[in-house]
C-alpha positions as CSV (number, residue, x, y, z in Angstrom):
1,X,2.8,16.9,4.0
2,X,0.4,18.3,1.5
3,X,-2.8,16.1,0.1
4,X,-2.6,15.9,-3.6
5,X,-5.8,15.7,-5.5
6,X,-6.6,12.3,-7.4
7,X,-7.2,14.2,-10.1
8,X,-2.9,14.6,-10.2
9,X,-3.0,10.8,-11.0
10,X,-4.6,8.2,-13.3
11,X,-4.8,4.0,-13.3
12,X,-3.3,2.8,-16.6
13,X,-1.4,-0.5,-18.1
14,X,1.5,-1.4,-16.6
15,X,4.3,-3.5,-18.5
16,X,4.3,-6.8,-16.8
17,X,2.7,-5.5,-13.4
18,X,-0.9,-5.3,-14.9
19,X,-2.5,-2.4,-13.8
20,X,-0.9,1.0,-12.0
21,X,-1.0,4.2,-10.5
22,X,0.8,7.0,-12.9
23,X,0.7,10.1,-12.4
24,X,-1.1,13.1,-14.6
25,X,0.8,16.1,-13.8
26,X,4.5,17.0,-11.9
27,X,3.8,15.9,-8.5
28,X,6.1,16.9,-5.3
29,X,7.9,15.6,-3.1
30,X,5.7,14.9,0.3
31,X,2.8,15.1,-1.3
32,X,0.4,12.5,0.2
33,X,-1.6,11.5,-2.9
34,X,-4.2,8.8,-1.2
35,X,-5.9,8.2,2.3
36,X,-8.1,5.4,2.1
37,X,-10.1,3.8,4.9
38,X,-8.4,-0.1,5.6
39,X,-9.8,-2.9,7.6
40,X,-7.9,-5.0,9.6
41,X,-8.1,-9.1,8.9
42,X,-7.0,-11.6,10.9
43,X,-4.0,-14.4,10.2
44,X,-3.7,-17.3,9.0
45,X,-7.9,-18.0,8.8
46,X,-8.3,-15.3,6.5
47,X,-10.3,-16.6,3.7
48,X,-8.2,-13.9,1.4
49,X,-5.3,-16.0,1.4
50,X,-4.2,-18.5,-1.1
51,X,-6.9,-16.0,-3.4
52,X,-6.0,-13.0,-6.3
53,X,-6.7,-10.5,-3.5
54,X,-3.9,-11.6,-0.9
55,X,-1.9,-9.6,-4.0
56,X,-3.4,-6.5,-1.5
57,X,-2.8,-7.0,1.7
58,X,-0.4,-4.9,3.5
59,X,1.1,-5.7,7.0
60,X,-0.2,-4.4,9.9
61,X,2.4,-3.3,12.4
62,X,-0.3,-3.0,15.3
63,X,-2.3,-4.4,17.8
64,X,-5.9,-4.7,16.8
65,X,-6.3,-1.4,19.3
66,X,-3.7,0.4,17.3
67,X,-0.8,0.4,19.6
68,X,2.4,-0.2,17.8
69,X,3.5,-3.6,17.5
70,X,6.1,-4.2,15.2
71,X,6.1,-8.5,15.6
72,X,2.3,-8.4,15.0
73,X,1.0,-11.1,12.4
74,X,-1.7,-9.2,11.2
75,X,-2.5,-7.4,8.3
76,X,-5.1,-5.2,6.3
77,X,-6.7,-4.9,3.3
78,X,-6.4,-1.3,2.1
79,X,-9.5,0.4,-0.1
80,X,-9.2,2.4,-2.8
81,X,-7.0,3.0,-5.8
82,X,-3.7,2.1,-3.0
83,X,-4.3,-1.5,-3.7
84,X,-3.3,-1.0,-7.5
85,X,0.4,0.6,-6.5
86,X,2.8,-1.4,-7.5
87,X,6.0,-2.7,-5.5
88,X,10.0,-1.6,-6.5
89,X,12.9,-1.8,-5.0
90,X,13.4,1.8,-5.6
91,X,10.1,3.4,-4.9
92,X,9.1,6.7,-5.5
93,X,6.2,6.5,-2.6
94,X,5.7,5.4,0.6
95,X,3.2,4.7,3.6
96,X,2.5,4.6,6.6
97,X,-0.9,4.1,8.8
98,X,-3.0,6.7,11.0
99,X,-4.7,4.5,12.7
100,X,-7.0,6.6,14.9
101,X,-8.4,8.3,11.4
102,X,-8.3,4.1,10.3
103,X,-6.5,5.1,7.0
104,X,-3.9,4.2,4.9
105,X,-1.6,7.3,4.1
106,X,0.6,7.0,0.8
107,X,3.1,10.4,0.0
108,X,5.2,10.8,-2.4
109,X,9.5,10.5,-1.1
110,X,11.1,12.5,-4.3
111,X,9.3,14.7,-7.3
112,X,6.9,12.6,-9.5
113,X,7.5,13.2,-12.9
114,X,3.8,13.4,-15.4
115,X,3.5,9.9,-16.8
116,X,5.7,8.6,-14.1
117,X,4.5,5.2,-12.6
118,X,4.3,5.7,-8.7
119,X,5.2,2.5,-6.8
120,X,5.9,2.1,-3.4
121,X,7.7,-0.9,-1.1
122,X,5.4,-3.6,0.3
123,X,8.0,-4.0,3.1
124,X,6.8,-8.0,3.2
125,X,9.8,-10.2,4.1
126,X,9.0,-14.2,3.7
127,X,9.2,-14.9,7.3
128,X,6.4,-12.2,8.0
129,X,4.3,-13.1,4.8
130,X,4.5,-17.3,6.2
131,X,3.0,-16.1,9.7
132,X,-0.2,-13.6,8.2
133,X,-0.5,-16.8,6.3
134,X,0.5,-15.5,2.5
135,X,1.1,-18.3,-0.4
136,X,5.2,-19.5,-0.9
137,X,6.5,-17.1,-3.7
């Protein structure tokens, strides 16, 4: 994968969404446009919950040392302009985690089109969203 710079996308109005991620210029396939630094919170104490900013929180599919764990309930908060991506059904983006770096990888899965709105899957399912402690939706 090759890093994009953030100059290859902008944060603009997004019907009904609010805010999102679009993108500037033609960007390509596997092109990782943001690695941003998360922090891992804890479950159903988190004082994030039942607030605007469990809107971004991501799942965290590890121990707290990192080791894969794909029945963890824990999640993290993700810094940087990632928290603004919007979900689809059909995204154009995806993710995944490097946690010995401790960031947040998103890369683009198909050609990005300028003005394009990148969005990517938030992979929550209820039953994982009720155990991290996330509001009924």
């Amino acid at each position: 994968m090759n890093s994009t710079s953030n100059q290859s996308v902008i944060v603009s109005d997004s019907q009904e969404k609010g805010r999102g991620i679009f993108a500037t210029r033609h960007i390509p396939a596997g092109a990782i446009v943001f690695s941003c630094p998360y922090i891992v919170l804890g479950r159903k104490s988190n004082m994030l919950f039942e607030t605007e900013l469990e809107h971004y929180v991501f799942r965290f599919p590890f121990t707290r040392s990192g080791k894969p764990y794909e029945r963890s309930n824990l999640s993290a908060l993700v810094f940087g302009e990632t928290s603004l991506l919007n979900h689809s059904d059909d995204p154009n983006c995806s993710w995944d985690w490097d946690v010995k770096a401790r960031v947040h990888r998103t890369f683009t899965t198909r050609d990005i089109a300028e003005g394009e709105e990148l969005t990517i899957d938030y992979c929550w399912d209820d039953e994982v969203w009720d155990s991290v402690g996330g509001m009924k939706r």
